[in-house]
RODO-2510 file (C-alpha; in nm, 4 decimals, decimal comma):
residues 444
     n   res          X          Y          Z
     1     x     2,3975    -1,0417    -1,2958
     2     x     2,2689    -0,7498    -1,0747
     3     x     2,1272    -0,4596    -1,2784
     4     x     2,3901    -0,2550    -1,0882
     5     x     2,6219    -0,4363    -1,2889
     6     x     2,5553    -0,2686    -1,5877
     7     x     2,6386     0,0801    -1,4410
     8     x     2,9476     0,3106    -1,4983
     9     x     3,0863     0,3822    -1,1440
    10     x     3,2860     0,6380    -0,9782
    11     x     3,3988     0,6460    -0,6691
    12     x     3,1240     0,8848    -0,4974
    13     x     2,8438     1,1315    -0,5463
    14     x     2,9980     1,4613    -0,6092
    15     x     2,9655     1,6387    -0,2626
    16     x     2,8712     1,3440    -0,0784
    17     x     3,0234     1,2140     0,2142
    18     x     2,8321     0,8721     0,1607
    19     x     3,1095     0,6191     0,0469
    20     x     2,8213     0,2975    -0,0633
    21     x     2,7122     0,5829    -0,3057
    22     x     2,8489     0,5774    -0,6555
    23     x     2,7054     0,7556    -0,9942
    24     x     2,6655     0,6375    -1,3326
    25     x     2,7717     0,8314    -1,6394
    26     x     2,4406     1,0730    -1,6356
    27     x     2,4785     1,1321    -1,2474
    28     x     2,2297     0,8846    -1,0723
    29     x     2,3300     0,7314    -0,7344
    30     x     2,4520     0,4157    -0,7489
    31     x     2,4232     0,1971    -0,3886
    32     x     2,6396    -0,0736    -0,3089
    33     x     2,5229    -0,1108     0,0383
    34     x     2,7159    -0,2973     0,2817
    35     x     2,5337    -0,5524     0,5109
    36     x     2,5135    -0,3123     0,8101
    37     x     2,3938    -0,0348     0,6333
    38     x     2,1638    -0,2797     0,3773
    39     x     1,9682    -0,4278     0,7030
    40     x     1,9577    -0,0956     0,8312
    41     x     1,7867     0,0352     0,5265
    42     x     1,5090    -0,2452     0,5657
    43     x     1,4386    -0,2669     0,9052
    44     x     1,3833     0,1137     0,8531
    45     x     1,1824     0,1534     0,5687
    46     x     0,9574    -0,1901     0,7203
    47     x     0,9381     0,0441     1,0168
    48     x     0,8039     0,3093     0,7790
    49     x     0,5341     0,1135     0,6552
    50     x     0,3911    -0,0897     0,9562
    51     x     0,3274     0,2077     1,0475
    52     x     0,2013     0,3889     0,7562
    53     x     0,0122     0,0626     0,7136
    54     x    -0,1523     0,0432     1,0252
    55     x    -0,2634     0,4231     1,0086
    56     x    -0,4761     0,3687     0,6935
    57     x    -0,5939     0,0732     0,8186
    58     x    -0,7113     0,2263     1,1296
    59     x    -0,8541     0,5272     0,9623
    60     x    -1,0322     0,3181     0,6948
    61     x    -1,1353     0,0321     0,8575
    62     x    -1,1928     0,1519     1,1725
    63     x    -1,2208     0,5376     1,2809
    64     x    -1,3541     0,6858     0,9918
    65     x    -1,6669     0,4015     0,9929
    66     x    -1,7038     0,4825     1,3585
    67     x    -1,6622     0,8579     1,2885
    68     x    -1,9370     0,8834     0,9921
    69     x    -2,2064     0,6721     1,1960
    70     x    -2,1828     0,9047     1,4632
    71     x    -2,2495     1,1926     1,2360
    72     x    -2,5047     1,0406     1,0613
    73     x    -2,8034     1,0766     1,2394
    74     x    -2,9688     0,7760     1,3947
    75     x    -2,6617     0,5944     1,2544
    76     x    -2,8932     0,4783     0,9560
    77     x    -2,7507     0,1766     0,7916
    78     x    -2,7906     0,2605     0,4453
    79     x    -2,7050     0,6375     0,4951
    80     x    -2,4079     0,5721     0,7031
    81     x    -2,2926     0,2984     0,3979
    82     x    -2,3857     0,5864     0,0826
    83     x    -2,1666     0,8368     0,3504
    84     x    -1,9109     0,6349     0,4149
    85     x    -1,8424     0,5410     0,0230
    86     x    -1,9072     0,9141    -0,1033
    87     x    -1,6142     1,0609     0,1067
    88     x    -1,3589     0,7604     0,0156
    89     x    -1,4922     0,8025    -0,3284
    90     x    -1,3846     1,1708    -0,3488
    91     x    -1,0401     1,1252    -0,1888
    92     x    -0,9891     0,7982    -0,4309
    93     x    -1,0359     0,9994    -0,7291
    94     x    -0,7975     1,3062    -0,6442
    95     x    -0,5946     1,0879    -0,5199
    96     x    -0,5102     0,7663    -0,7829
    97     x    -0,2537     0,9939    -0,9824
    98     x    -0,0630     1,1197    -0,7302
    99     x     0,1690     0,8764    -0,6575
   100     x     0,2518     0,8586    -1,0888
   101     x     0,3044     1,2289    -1,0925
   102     x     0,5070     1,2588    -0,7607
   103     x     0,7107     0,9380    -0,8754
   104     x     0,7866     1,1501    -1,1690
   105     x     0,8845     1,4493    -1,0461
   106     x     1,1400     1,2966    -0,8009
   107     x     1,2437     1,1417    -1,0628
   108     x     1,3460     1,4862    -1,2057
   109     x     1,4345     1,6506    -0,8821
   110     x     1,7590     1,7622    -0,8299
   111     x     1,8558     1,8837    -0,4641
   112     x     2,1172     1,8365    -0,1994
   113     x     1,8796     1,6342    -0,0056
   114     x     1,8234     1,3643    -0,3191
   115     x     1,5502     1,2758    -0,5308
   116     x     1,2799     1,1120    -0,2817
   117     x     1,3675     1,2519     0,0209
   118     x     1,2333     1,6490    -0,0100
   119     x     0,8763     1,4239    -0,1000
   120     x     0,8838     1,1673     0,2294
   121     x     0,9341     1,4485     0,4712
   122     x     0,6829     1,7313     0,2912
   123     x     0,4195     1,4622     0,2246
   124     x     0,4297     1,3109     0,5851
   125     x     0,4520     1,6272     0,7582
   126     x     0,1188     1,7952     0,5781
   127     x    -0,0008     1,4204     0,6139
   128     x     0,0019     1,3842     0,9417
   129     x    -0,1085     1,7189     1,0100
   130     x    -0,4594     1,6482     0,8248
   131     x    -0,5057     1,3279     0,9853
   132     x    -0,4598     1,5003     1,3133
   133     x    -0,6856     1,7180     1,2749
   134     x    -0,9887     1,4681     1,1646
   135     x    -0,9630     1,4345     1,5562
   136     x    -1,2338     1,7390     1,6294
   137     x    -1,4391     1,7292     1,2950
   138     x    -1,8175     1,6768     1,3398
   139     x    -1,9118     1,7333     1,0223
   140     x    -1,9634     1,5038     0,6429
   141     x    -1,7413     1,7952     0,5221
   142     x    -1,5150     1,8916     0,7702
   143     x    -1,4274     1,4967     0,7638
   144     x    -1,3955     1,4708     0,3923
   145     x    -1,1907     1,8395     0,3521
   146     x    -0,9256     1,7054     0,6218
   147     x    -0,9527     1,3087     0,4797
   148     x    -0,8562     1,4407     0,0973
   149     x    -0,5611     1,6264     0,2107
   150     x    -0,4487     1,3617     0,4375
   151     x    -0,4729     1,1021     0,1166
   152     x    -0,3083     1,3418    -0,1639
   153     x     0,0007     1,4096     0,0983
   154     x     0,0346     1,0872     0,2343
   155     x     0,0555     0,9163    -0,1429
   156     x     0,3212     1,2320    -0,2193
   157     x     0,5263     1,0432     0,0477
   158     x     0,3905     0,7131     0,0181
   159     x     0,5225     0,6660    -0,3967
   160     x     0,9478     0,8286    -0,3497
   161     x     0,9343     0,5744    -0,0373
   162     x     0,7828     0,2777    -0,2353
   163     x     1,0432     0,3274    -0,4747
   164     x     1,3848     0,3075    -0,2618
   165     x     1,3466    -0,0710    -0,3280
   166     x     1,4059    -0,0189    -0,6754
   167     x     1,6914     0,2784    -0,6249
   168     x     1,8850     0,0400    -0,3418
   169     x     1,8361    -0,3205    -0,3564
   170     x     1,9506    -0,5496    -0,6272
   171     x     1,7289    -0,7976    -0,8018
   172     x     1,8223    -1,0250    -0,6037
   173     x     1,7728    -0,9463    -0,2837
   174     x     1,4387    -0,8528    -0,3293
   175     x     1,2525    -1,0965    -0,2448
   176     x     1,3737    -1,1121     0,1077
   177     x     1,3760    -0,7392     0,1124
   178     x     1,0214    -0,7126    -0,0584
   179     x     0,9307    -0,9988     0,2053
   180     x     1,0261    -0,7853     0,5620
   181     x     0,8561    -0,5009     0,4290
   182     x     0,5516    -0,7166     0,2879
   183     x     0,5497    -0,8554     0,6164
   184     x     0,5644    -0,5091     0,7719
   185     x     0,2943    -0,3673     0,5312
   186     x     0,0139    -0,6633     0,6720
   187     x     0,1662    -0,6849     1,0304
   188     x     0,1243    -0,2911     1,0433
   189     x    -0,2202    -0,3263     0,9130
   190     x    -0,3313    -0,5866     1,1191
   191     x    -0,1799    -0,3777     1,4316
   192     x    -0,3820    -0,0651     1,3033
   193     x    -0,6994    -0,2690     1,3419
   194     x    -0,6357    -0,4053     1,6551
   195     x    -0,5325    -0,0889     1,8269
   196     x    -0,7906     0,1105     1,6048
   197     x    -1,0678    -0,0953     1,7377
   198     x    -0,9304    -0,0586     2,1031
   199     x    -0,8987     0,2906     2,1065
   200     x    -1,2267     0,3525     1,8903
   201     x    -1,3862     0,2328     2,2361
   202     x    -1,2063     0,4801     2,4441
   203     x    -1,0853     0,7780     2,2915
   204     x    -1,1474     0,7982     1,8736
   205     x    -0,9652     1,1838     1,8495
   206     x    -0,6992     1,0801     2,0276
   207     x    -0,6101     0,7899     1,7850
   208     x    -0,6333     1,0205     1,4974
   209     x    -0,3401     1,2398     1,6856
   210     x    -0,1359     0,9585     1,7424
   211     x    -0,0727     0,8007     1,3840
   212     x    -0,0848     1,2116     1,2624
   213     x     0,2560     1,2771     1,4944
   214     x     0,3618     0,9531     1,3999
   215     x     0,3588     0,9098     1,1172
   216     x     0,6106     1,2368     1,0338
   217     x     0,8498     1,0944     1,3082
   218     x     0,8632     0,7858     1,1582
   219     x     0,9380     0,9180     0,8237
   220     x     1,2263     1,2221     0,9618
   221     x     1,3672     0,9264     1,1252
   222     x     1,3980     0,6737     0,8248
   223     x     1,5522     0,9566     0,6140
   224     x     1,8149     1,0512     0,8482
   225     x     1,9681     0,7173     0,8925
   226     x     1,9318     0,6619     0,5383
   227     x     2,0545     0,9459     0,3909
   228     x     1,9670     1,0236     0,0099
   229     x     2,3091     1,1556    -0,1859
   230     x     2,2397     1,5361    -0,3572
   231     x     2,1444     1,4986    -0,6556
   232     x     2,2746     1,8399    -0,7954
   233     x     2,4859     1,6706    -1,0518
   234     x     2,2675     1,4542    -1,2214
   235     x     2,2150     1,4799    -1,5703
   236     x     1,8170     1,6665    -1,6327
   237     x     1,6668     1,6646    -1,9964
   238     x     1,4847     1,9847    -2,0814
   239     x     1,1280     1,9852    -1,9717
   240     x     0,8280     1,9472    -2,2137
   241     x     0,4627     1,9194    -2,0835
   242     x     0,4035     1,7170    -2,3860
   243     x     0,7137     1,4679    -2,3116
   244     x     0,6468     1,4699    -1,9012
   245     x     0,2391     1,3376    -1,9216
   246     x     0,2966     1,1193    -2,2319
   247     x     0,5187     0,9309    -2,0426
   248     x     0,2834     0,7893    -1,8130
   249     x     0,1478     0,5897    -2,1286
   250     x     0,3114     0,2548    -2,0803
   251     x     0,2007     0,0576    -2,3598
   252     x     0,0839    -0,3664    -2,2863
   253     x     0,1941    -0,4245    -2,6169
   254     x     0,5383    -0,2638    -2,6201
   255     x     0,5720    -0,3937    -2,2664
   256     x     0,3213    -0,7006    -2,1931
   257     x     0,5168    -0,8118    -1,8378
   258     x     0,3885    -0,4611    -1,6887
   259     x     0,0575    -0,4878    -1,8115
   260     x    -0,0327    -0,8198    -1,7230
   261     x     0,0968    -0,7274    -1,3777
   262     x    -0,0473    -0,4067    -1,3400
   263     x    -0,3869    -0,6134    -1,4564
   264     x    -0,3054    -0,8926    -1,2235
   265     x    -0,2792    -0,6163    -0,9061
   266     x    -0,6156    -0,3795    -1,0454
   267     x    -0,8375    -0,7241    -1,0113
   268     x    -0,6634    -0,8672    -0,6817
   269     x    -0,7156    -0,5579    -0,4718
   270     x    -1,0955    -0,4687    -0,5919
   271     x    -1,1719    -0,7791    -0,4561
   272     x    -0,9358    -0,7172    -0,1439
   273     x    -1,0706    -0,3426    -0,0872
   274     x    -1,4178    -0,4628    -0,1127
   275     x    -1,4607    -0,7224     0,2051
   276     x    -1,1921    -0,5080     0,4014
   277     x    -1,3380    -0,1529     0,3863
   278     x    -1,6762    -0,2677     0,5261
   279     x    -1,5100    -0,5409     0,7559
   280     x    -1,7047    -0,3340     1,0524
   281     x    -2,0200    -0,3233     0,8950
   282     x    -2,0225    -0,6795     0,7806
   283     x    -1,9669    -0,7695     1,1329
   284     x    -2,2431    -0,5215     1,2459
   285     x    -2,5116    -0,5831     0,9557
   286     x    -2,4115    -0,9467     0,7822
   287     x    -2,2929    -1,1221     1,1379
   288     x    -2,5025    -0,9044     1,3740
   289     x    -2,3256    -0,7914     1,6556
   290     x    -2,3038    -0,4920     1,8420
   291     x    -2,0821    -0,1578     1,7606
   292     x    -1,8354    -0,2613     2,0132
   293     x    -1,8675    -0,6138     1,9718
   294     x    -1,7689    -0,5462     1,6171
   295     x    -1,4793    -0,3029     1,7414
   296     x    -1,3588    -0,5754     1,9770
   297     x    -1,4119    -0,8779     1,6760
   298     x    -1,2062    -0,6651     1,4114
   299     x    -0,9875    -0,6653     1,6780
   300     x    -0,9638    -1,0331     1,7337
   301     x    -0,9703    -1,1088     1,3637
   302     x    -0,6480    -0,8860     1,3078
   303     x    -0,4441    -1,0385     1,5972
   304     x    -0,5481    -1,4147     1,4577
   305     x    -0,4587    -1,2535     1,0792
   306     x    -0,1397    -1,0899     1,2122
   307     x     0,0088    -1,4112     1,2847
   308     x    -0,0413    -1,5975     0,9840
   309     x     0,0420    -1,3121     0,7624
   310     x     0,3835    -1,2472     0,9214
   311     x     0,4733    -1,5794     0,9078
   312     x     0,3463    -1,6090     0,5629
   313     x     0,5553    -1,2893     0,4256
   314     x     0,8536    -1,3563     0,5550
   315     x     0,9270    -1,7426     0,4773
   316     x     0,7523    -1,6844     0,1282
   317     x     0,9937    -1,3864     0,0649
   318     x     1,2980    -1,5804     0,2034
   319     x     1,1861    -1,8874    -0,0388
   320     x     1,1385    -1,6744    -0,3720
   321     x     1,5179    -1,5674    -0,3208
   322     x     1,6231    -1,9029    -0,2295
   323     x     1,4731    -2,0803    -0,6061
   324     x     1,4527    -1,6461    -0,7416
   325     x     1,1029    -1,7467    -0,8683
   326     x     0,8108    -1,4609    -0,8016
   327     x     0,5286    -1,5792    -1,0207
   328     x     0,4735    -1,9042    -0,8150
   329     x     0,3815    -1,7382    -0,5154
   330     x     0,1838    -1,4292    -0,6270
   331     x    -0,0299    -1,7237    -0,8174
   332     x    -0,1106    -1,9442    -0,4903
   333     x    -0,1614    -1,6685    -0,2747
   334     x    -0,4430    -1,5290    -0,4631
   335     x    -0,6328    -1,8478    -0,4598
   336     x    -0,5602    -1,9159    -0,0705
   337     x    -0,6722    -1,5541    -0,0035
   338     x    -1,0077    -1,6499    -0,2948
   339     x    -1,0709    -1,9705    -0,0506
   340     x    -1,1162    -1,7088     0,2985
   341     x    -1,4234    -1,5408     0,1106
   342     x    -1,5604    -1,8790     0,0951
   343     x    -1,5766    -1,9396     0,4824
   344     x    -1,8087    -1,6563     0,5912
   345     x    -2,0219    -1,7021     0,3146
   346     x    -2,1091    -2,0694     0,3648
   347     x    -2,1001    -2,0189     0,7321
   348     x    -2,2543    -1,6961     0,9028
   349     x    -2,0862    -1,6389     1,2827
   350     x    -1,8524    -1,4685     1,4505
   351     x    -1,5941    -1,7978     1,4128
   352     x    -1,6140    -1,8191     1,0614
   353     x    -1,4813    -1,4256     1,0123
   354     x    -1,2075    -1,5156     1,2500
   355     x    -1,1101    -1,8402     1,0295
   356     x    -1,1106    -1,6544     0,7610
   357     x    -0,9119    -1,3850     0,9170
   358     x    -0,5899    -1,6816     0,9480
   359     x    -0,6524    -1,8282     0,6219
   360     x    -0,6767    -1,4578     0,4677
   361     x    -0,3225    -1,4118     0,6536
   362     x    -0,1612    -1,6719     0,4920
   363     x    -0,2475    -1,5856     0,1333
   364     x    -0,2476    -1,1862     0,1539
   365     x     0,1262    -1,2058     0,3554
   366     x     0,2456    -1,3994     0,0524
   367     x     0,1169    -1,1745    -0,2093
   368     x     0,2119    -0,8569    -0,0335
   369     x     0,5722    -1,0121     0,0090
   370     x     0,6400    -1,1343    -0,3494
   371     x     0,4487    -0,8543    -0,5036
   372     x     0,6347    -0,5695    -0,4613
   373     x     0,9914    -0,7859    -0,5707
   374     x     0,7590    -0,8829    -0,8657
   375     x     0,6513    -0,5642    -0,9985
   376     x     1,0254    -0,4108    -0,9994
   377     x     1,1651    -0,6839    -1,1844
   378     x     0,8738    -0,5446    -1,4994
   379     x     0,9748    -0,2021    -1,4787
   380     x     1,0555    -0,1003    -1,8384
   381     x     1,3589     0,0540    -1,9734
   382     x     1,5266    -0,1601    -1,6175
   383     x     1,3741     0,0478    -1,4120
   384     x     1,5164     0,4070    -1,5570
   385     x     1,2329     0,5407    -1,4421
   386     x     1,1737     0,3660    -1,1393
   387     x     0,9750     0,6452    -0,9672
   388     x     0,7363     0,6978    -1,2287
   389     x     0,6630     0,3591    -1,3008
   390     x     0,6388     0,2392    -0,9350
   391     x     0,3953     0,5207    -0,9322
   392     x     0,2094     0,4199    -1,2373
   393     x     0,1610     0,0595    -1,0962
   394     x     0,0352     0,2369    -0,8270
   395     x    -0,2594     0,3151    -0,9662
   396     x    -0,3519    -0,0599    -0,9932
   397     x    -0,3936    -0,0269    -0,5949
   398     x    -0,5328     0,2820    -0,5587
   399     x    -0,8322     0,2877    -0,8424
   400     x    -0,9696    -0,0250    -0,6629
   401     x    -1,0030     0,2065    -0,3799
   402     x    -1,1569     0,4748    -0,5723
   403     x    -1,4023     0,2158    -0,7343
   404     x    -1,4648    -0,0465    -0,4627
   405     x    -1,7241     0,2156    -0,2425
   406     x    -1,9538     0,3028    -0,5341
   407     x    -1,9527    -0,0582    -0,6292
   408     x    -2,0143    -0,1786    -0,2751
   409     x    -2,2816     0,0840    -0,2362
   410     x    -2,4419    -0,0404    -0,5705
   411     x    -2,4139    -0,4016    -0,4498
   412     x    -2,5809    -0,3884    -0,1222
   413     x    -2,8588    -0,1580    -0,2691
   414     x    -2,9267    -0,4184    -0,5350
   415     x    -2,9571    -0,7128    -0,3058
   416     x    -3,1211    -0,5518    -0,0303
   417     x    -2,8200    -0,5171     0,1695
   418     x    -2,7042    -0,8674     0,2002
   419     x    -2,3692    -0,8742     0,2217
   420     x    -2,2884    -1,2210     0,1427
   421     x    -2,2842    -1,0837    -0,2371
   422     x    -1,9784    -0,8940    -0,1661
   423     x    -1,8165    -1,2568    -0,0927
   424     x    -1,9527    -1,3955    -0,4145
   425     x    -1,7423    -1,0873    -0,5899
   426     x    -1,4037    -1,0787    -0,4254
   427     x    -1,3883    -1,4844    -0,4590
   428     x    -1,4818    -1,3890    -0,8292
   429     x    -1,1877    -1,1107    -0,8813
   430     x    -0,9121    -1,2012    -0,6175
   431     x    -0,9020    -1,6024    -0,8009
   432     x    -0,9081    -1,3831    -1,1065
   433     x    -0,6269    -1,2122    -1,0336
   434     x    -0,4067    -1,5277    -1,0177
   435     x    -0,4429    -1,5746    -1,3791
   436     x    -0,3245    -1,2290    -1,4827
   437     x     0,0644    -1,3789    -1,3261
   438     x     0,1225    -1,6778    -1,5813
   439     x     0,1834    -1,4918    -1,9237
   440     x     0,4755    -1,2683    -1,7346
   441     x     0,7343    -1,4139    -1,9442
   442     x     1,0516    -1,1754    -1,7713
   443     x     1,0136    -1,3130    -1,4489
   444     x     1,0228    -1,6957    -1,3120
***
């Protein structure tokens, strides 16, 4: 039985002109989306984040390395590493509770344009802005001012728009839902490499401007053909500061499903965040090519990884709906993406990164597609609070961000910057992710 099910109905939001839309007795939207306006929804939102994907994976992977070695002088290896990892450290720490807070607070928002949208079009538009203008910055501080802003507006957007799965889509749907966009998440990554590492060779500031204008388009465009119901009716219990931030306490033992996945994400993506944030340098400093050998490899490896992963996300996604089973998936794609580590750091070329690049495709497409489906089938309370907890589980993605640089930094200065050791880790973490998925009890 779908969780929508279990809702009172009426016929339409109060002052809406959106007939899918009903409420339930405290006000919510309730969507019964017909198929036109359901596969309009996710080819939309997968729209939304290939691209949002392939911007942060350009930016990280790929023009902020290049930018920070060109402003450190001589482009000193361990300098430009200790740079690189200060500024994403920074951003990763004002950053990791953003997406909790702002899931929260559109949670409580009550305007004629909804709950999330007012968030997706502020965030992206401030966003994109900042990311636009990293273009001209030739400074460590000028590039970490305009970086921070970029990450603390782009997670204001990036939470409300994660959590439209949840709002929309019943259970059981989505898997193939949470498999498009998975696929759309690692295709739009892969595609920010490729064209990041193209463009880093041409014309760097003009790739900033590009994913900073389009990034808002993207998003004005997703909310206007999916328009969010007001939300000017909907029941709001009075505000406490007390109530609001205790909240984002979700007890493991009240609520064990959540915390072993929440666990199960923190460990897969430290391992994850570790190989690709320094992708570049690895194939610079580990593999030892050239800087635009490397741009021109990452390049390769992305368009080799691109196919896989697509292919991977959605037949994976289509399959978990088919037998509704999530935890089978999430387990085996961990330990396929575990086995890519193994590749480059038994065998040191340029063919070994791309190998791993298709076998990394396969496992990470899977994991990204079942994932998402996984986590809101956990939510507690059914997903009440969708936006907060989406947001809170969040967290597991981005504190492997905040913490992956210093630990990387500490790594390579410990073993004399060899980074085969950073192999040795993420097989350690991303196969010990996998065993975080078995005790979920909720979910098949």
């Amino acid at each position: 039985m779908s969780a929508l099910d279990n809702e009172v109905r009426v016929s339409v939001v109060p002052g809406s002109t959106l007939p899918e839309v009903g409420v339930d007795a405290e006000g919510k939207p309730v969507y019964n989306l017909k198929k036109g306006l359901y596969r309009r929804l996710i080819w939309t939102i997968s729209g939304n984040f290939l691209f949002l994907l392939a911007l942060y994976n350009a930016v990280i992977s790929v023009f902020l390395p290049n930018q920070v070695a060109n402003v450190v002088e001589g482009g000193d290896s361990n300098a430009k590493v200790l740079a690189l990892a200060s500024i994403m450290t920074v951003s990763s720490f004002i950053t990791v509770f953003v997406q909790p807070l702002t899931g929260a607070l559109s949670d409580r928002t009550r305007s004629r344009f909804g709950m999330r949208t007012p968030f997706i079009i502020g965030g992206s538009f401030i966003g994109g802005a900042a990311i636009a203008l990293l273009a001209p910055q030739k400074s460590m501080i000028g590039i970490g001012i305009f970086w921070v802003i970029a990450s603390v507006a782009l997670n204001v957007m990036n939470g409300p728009l994660a959590t439209i799965l949840a709002d929309r889509v019943e259970p059981e749907k989505r898997g193939t839902a949470s498999g498009f966009i998975g696929a759309a998440q690692t295709g739009g990554g892969t595609l920010g490499i490729i064209f990041g590492g193209w463009i880093a060779n041409y014309n760097l500031p003009l790739g900033y401007i590009i994913f900073g204008v389009g990034i808002f388009l993207c998003c004005l465009v997703f909310c206007a053909l999916n328009r969010e119901p007001s939300t000017q009716a909907m029941v709001t219990e009075p505000f406490s500061f007390k109530t609001f931030f205790k909240q984002f306490w979700i007890s493991p033992r009240k609520h064990p499903d959540y915390g072993w996945a929440f666990a199960g994400r923190f460990l897969m993506y430290l391992g994850y965040q570790g190989i690709v944030a320094y992708q570049l340098y690895i194939l610079r400093d580990y593999i030892g090519q050239t800087d635009a050998q490397s741009n021109i490899t990452i390049g390769l490896m992305s368009s080799i990884q691109l196919v896989t992963l697509i292919l991977s996300s959605v037949v994976c996604g289509f399959l978990s709906d088919r037998f509704q089973a999530r935890k089978p998936f999430v387990f085996i794609s961990t330990l396929i993406m575990a086995a890519s580590y193994v590749v480059p750091l038994v065998w040191r070329s340029q063919t070994s990164m791309l190998v791993m690049a298709g076998v990394l495709g396969l496992g990470y497409g899977c994991y990204m597609s079942i994932d998402m489906a996984l986590m809101t089938q956990v939510l507690p309370n059914e997903g009440k609070d969708a936006g907060k907890d989406m947001g809170v589980l969040t967290i597991a993605t981005n504190l492997p961000q905040m913490l992956v640089q210093p630990l990387v930094a500490i790594l390579l200065s410990l073993f004399a910057g060899n980074y085969a050791v950073l192999f040795i880790v993420a097989i350690i973490l991303v196969f010990g992710s996998s065993l975080f998925v078995l005790p979920i009890k909720s979910v098949k």
